[in-house]
OpenMM code with the backbone's topology and positions (N, CA, C; nanometers):
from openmm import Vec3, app, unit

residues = "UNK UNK UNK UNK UNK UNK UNK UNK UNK UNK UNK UNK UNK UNK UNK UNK UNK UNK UNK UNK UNK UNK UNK UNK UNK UNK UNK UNK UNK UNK UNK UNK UNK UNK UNK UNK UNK UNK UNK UNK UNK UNK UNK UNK UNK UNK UNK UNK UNK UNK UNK UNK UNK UNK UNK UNK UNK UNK UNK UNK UNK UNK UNK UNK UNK UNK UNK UNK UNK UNK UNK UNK UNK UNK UNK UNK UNK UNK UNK UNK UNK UNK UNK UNK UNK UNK UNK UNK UNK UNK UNK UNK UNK UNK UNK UNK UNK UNK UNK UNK UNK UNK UNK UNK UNK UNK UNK UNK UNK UNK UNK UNK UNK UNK UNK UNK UNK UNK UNK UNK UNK UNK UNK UNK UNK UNK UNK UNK UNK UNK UNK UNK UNK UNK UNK UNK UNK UNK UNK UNK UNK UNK UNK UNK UNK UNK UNK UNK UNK UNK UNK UNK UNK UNK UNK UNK UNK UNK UNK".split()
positions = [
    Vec3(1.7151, -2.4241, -0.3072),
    Vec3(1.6894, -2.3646, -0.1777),
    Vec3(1.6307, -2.2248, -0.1993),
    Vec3(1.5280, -2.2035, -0.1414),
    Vec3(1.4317, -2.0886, -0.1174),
    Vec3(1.4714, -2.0271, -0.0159),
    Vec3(1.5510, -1.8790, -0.0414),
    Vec3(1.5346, -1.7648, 0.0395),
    Vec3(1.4964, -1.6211, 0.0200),
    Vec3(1.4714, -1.5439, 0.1164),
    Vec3(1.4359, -1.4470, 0.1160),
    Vec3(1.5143, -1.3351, 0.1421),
    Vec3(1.5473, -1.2253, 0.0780),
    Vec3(1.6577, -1.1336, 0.0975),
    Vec3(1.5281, -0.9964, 0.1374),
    Vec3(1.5775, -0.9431, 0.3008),
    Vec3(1.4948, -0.8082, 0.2858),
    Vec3(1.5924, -0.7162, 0.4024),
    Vec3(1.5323, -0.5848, 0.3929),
    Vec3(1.6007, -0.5192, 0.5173),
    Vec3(1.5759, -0.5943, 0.6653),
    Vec3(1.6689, -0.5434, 0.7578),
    Vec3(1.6723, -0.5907, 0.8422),
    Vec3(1.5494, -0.5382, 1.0016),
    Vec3(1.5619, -0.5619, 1.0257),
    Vec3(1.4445, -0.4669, 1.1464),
    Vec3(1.5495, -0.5335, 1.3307),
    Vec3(1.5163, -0.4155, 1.3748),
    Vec3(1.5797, -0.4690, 1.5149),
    Vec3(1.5594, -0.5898, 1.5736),
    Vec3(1.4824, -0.6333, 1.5529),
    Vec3(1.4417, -0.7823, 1.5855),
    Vec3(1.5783, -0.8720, 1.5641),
    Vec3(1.6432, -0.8113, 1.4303),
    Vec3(1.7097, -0.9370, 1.4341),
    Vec3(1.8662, -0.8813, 1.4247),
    Vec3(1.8958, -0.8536, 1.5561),
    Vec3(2.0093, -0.8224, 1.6297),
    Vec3(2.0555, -0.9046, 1.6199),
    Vec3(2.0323, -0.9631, 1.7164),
    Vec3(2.1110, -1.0909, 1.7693),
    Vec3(2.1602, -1.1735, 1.6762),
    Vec3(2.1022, -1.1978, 1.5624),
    Vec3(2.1223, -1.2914, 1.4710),
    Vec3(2.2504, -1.2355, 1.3771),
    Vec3(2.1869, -1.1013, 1.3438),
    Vec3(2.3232, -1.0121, 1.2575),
    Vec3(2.4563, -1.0644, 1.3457),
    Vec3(2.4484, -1.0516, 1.4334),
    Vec3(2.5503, -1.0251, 1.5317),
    Vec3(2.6225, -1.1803, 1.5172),
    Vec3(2.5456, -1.2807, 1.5519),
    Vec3(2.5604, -1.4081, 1.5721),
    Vec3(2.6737, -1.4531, 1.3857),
    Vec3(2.5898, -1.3639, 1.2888),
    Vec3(2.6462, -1.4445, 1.1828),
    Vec3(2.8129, -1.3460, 1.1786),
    Vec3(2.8373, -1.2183, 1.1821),
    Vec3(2.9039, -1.1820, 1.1745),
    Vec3(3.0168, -1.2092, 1.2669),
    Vec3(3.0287, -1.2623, 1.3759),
    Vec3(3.0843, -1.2792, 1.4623),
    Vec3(3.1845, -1.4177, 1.4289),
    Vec3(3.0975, -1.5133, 1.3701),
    Vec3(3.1618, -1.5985, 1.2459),
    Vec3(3.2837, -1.5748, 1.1947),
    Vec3(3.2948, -1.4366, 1.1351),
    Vec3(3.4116, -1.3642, 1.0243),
    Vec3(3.4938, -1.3056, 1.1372),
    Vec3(3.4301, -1.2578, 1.2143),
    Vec3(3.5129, -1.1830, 1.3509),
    Vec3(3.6126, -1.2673, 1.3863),
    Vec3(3.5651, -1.3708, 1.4710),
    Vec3(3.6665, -1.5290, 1.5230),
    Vec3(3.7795, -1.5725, 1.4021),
    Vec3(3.7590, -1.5891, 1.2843),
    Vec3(3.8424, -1.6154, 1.1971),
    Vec3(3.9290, -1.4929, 1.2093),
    Vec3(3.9109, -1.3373, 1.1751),
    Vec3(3.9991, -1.2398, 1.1763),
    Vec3(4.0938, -1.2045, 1.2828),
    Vec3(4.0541, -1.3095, 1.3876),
    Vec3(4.0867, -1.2687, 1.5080),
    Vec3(4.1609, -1.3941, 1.5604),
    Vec3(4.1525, -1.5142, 1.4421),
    Vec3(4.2580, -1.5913, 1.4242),
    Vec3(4.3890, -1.5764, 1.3639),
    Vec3(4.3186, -1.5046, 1.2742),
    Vec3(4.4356, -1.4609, 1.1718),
    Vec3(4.5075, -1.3406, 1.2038),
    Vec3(4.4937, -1.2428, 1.2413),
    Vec3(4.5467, -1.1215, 1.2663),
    Vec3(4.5415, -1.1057, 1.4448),
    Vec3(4.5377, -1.1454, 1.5402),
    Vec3(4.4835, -1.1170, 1.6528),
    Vec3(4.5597, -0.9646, 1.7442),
    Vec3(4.6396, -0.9428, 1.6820),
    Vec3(4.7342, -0.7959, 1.6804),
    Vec3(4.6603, -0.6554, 1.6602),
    Vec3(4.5520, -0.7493, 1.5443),
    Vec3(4.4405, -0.6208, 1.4980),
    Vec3(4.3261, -0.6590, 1.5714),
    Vec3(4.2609, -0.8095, 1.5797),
    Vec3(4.0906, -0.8391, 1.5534),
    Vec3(4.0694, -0.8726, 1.6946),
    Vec3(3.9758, -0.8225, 1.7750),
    Vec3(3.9577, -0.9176, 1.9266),
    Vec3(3.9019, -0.9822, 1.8945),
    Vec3(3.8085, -1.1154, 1.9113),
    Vec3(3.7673, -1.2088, 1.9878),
    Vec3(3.6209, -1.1723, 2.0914),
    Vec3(3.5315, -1.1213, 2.0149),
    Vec3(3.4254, -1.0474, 2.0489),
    Vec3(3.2859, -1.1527, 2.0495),
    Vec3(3.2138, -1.1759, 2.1551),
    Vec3(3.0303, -1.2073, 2.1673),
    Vec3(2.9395, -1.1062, 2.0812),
    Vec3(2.9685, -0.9834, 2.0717),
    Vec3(2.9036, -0.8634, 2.0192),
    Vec3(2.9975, -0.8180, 1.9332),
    Vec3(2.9858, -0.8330, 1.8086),
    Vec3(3.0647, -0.7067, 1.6896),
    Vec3(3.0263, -0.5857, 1.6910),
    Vec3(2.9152, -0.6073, 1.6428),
    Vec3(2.7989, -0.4878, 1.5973),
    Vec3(2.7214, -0.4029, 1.7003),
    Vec3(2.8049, -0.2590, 1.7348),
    Vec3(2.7420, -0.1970, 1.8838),
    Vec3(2.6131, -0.1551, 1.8166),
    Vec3(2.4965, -0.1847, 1.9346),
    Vec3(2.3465, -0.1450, 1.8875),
    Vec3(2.3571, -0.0071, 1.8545),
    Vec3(2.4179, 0.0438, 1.8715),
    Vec3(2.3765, 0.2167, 1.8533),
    Vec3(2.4647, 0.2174, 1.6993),
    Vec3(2.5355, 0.1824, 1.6303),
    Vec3(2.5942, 0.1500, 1.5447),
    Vec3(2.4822, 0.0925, 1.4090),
    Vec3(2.4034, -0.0342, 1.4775),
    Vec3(2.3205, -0.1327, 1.4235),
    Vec3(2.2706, -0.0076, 1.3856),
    Vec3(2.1658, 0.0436, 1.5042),
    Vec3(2.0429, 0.1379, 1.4616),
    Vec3(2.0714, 0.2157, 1.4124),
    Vec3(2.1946, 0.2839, 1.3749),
    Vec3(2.2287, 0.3679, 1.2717),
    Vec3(2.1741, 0.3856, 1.1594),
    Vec3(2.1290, 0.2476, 1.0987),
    Vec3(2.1499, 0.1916, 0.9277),
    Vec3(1.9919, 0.1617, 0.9174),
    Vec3(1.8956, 0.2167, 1.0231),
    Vec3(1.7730, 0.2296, 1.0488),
    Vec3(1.7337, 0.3349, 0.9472),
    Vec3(1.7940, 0.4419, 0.8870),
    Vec3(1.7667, 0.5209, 0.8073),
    Vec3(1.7358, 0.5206, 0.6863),
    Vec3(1.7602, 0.4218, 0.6129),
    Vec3(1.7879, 0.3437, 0.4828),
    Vec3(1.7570, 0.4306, 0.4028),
    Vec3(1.8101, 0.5524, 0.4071),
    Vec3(1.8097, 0.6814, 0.2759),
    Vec3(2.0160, 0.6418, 0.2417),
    Vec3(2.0879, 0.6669, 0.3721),
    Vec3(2.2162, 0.6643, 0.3595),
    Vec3(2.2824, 0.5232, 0.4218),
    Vec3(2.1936, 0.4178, 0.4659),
    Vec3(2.2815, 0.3298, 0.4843),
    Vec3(2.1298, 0.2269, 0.4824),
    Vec3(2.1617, 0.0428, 0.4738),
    Vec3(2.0834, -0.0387, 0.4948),
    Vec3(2.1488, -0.1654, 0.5522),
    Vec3(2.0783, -0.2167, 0.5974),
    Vec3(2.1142, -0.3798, 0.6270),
    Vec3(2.0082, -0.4501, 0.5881),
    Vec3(2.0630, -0.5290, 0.5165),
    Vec3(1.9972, -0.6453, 0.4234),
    Vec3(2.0226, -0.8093, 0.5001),
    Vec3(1.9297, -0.8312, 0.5033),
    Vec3(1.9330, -0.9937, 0.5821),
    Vec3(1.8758, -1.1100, 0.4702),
    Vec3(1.9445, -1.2549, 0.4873),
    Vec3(1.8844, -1.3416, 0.3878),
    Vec3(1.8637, -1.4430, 0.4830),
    Vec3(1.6863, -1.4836, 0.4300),
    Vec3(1.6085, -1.5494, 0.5704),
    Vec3(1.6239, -1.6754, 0.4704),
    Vec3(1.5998, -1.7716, 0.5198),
    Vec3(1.5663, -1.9095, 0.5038),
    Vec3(1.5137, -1.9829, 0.6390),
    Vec3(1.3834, -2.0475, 0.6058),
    Vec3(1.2869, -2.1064, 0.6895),
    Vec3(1.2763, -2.0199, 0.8471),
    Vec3(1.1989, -1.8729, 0.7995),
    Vec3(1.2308, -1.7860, 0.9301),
    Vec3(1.3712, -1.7331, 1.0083),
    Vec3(1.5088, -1.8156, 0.9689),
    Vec3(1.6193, -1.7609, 1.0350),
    Vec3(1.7068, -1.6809, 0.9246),
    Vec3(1.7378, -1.6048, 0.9897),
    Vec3(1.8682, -1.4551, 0.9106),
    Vec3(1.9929, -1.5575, 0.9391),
    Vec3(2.0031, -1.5496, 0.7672),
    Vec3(2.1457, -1.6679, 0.7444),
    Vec3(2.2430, -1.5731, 0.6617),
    Vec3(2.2182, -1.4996, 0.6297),
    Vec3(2.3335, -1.3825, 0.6198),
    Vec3(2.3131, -1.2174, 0.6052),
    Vec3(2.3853, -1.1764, 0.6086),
    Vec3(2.3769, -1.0163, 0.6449),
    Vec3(2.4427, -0.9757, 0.5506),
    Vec3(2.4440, -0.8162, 0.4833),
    Vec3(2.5137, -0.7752, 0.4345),
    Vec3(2.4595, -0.6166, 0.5233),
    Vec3(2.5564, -0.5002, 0.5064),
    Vec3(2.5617, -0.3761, 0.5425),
    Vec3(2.6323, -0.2682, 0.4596),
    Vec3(2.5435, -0.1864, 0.4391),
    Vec3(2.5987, -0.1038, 0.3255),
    Vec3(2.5752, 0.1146, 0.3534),
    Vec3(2.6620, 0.1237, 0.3592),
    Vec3(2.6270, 0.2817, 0.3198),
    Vec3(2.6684, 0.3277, 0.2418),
    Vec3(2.5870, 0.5255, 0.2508),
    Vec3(2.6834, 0.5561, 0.1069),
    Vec3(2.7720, 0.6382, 0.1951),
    Vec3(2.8796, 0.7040, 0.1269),
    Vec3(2.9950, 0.7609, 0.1865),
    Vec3(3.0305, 0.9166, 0.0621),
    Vec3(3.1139, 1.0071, 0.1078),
    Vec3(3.1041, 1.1483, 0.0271),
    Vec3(3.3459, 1.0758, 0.0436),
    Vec3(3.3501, 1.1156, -0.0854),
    Vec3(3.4330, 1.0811, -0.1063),
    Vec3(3.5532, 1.2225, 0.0102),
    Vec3(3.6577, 1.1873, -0.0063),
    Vec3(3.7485, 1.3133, 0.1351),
    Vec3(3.7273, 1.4602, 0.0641),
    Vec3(3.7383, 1.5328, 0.0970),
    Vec3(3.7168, 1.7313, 0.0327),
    Vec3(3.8510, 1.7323, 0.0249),
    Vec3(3.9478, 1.6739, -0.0796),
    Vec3(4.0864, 1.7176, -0.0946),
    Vec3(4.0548, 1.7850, -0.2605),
    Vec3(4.1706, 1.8767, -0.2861),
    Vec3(4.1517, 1.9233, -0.4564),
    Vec3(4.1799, 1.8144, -0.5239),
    Vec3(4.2771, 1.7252, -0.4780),
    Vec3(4.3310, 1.6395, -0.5960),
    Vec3(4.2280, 1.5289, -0.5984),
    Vec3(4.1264, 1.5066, -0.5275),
    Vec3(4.0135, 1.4167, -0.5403),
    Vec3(3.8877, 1.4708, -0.6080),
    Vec3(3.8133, 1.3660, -0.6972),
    Vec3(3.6918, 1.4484, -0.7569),
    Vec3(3.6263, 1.4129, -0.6656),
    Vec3(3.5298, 1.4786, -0.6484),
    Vec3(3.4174, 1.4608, -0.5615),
    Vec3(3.2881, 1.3369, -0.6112),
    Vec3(3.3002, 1.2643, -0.4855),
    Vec3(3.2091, 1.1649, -0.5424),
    Vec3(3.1456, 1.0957, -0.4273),
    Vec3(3.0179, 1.0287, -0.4513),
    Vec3(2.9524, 0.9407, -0.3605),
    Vec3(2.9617, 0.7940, -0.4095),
    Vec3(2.9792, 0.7020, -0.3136),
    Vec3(3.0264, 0.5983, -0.3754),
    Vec3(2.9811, 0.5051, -0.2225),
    Vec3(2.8980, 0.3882, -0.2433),
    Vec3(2.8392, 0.3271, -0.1343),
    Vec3(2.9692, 0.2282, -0.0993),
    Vec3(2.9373, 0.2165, 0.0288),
    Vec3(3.0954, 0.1374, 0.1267),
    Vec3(3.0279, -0.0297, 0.1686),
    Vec3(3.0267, -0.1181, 0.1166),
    Vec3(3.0038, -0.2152, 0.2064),
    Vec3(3.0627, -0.2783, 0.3533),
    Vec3(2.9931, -0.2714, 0.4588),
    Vec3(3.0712, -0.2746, 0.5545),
    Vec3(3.0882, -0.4475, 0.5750),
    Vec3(2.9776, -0.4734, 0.5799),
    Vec3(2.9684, -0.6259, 0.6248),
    Vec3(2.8937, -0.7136, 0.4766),
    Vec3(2.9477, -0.8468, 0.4664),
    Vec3(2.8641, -0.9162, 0.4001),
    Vec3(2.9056, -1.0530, 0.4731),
    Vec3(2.8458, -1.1449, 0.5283),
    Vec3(2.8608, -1.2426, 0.5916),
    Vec3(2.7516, -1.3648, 0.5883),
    Vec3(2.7518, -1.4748, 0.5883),
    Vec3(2.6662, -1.6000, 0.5482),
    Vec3(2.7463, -1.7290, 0.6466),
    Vec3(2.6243, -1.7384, 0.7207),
    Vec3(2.6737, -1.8271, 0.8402),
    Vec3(2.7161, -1.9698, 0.7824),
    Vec3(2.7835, -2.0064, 0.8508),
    Vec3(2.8516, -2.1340, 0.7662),
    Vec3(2.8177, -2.2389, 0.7411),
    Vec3(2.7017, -2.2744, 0.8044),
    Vec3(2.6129, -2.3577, 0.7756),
    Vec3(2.5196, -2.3325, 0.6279),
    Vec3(2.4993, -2.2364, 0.5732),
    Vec3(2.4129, -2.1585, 0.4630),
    Vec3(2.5258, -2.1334, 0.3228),
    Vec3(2.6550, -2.1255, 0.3675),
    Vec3(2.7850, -2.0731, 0.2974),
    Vec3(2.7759, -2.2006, 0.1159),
    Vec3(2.7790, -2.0935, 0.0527),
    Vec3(2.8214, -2.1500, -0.0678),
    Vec3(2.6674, -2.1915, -0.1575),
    Vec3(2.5630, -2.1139, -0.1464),
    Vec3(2.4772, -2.1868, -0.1785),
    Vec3(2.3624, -2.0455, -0.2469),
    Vec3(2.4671, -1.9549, -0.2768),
    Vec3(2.4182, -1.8371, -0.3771),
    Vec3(2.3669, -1.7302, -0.2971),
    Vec3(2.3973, -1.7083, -0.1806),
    Vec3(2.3154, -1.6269, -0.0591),
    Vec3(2.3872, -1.5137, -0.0687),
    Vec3(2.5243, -1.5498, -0.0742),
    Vec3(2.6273, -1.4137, -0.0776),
    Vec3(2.5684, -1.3573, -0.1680),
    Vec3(2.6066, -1.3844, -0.3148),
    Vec3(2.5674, -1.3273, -0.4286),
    Vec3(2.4020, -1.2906, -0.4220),
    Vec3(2.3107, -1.3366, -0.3622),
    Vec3(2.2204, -1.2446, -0.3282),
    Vec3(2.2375, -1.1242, -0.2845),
    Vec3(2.2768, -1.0906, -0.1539),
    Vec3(2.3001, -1.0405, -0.0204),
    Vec3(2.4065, -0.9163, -0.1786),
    Vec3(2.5464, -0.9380, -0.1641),
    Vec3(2.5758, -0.8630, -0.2688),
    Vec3(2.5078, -0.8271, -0.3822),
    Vec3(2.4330, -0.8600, -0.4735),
    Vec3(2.3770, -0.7958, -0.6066),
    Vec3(2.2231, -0.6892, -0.5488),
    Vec3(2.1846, -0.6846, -0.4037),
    Vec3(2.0640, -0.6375, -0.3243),
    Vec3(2.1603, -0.5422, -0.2929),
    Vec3(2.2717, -0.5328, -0.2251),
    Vec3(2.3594, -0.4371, -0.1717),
    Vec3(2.3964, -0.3131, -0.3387),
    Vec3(2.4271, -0.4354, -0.4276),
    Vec3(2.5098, -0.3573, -0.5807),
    Vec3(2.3700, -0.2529, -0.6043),
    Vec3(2.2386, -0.2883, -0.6281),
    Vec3(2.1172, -0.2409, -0.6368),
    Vec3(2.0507, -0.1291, -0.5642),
    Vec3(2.0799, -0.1294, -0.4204),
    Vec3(2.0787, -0.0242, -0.3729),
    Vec3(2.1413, 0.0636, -0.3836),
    Vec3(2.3035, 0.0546, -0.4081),
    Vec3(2.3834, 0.1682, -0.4097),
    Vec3(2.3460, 0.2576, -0.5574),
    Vec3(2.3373, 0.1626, -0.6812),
    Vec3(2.2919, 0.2147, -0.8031),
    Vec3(2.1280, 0.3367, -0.7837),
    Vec3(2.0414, 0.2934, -0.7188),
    Vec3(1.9177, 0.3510, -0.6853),
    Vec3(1.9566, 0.5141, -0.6454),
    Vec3(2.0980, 0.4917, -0.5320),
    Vec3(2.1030, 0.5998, -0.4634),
    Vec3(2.1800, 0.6881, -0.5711),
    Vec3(2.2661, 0.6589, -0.6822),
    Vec3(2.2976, 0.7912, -0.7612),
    Vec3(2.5052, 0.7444, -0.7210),
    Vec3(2.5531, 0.5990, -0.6155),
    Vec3(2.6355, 0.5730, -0.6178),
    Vec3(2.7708, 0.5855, -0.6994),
    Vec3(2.8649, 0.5956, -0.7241),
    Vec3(2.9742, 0.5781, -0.8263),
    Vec3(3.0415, 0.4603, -0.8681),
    Vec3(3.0443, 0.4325, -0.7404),
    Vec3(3.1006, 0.2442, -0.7037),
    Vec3(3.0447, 0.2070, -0.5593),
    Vec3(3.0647, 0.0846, -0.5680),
    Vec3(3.0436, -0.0299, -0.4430),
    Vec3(3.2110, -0.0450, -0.4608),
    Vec3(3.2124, -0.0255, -0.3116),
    Vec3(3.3675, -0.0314, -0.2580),
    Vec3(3.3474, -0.1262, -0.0792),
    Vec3(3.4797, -0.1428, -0.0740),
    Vec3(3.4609, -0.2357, 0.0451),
    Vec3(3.5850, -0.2423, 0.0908),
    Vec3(3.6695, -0.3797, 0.1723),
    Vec3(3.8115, -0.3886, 0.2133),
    Vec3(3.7587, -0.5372, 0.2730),
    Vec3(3.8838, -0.5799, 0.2162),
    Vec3(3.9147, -0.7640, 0.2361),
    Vec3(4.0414, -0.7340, 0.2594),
    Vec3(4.0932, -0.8189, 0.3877),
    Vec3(4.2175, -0.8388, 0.4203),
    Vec3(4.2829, -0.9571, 0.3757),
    Vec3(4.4307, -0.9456, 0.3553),
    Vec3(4.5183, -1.0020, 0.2687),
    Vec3(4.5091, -1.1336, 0.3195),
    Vec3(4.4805, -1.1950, 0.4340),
    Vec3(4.4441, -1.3283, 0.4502),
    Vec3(4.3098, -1.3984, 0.3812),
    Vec3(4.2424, -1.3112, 0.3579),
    Vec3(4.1179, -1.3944, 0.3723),
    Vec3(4.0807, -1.4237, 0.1736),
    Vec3(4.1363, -1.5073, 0.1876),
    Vec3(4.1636, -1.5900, 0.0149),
    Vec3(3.9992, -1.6119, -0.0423),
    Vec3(3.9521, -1.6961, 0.0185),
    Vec3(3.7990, -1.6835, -0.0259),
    Vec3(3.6980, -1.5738, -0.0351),
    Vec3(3.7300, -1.4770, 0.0388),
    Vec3(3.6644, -1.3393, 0.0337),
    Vec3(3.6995, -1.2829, -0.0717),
    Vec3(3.8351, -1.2720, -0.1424),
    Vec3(3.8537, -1.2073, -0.2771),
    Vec3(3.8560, -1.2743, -0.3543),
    Vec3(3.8529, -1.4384, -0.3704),
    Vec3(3.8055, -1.4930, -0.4744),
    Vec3(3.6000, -1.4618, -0.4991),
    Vec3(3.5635, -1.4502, -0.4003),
    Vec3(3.4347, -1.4456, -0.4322),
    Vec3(3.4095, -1.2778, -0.4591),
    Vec3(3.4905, -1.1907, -0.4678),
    Vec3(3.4360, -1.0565, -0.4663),
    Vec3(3.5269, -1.0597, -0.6075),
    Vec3(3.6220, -1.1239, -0.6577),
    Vec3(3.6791, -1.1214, -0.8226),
    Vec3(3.5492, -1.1935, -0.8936),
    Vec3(3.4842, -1.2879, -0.8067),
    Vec3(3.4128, -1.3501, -0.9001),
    Vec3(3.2806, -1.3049, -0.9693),
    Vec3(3.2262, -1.1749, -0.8731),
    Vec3(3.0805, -1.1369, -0.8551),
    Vec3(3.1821, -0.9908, -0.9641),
    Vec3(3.2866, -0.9941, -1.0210),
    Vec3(3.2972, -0.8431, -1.0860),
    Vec3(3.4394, -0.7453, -1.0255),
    Vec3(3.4247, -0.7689, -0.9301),
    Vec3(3.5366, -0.6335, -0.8200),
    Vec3(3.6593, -0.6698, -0.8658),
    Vec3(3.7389, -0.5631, -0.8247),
    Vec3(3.8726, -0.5773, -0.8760),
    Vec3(3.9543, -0.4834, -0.7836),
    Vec3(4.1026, -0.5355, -0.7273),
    Vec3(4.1153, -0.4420, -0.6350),
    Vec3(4.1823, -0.2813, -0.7075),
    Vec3(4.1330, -0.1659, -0.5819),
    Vec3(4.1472, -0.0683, -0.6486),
    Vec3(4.2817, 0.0147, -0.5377),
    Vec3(4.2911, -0.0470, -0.4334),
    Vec3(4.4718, 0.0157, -0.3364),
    Vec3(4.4695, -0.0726, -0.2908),
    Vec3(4.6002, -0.0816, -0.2053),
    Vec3(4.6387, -0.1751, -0.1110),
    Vec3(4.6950, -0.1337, 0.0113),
    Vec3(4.6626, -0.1580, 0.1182),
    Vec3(4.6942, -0.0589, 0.1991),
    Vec3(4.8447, -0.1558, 0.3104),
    Vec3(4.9934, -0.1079, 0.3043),
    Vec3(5.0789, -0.1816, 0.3434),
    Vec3(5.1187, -0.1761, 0.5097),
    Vec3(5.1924, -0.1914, 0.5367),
    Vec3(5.2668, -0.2063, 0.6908),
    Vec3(5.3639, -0.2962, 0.6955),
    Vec3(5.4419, -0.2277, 0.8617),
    Vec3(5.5297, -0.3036, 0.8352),
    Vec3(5.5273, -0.2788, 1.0386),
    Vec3(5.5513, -0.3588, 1.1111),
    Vec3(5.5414, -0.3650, 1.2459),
    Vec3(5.6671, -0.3163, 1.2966),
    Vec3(5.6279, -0.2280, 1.3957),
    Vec3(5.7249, -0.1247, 1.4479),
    Vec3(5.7668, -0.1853, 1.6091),
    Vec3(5.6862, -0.2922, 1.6410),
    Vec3(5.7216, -0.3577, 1.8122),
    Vec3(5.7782, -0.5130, 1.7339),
    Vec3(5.8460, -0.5248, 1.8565),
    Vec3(5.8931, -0.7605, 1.8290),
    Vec3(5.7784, -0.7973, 1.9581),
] * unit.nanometer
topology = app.Topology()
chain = topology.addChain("A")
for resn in residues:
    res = topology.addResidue(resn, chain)
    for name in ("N", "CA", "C"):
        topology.addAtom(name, app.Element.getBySymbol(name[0]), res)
């Protein structure tokens, strides 16, 4: 299968939106305490943010004219505390592959285009966050290299 991995252009809103919304519904199966149940994830003024592609990009992977997955990436300035070194280190926000397209090397496109950009920019790491449900998301982010680096806990304060 022949695809094409490039930035994204406003045109294809709807579609970003459409694939991510995918991962949304599942999170929002699984956690619904945290995730709504959203038509729109991605607020346009948000989208057009990543229009800048010095500090952030969105990367789309086309096959036969349609955006079959997304990835979203910026870079980020690590917090101004002393006990932290100072560092830039790109954040992946989104990586998503509609489920129809799923499993068929697109991610690992979409990610190694995301790993590539951040390296270009002078990055430290590609960092991200997968929640403790979602089993296939960290098998495929152990598999492409990552390894987790915190864990962030809770414990529910309402019945």
């Amino acid at each position: 299968m022949v695809f094409l991995i490039r930035t994204a252009s406003a045109e294809d809103y709807d579609a970003v939106n459409e694939i991510i919304r995918y991962g949304q519904e599942e999170h929002a199966a699984m956690l619904p305490h945290i995730f709504a149940a959203l038509d729109r994830v991605i607020a346009m003024g948000w989208y057009r943010s990543f229009s800048d592609q010095k500090n952030k990009v969105i990367f789309v992977a086309e096959f036969d004219a349609i955006v079959v997955g997304v990835a979203m990436v910026e870079l980020k300035l690590s917090p101004n505390y002393e006990a932290l070194v100072p560092r830039t280190y790109a954040y992946l926000n989104e990586l998503a592959v509609a489920p129809t397209h799923q499993r068929q090397g697109i991610g690992k496109q979409l990610y190694t285009a995301s790993l590539k950009w951040a390296k270009e920019r002078g990055a430290a790491s590609l960092e991200l966050n997968v929640w403790e449900f979602n089993d296939r998301a960290k098998a495929f982010y152990y598999s492409v290299g990552m390894s987790t680096l915190n864990r962030t806990m809770t414990i529910p304060l309402s019945t």
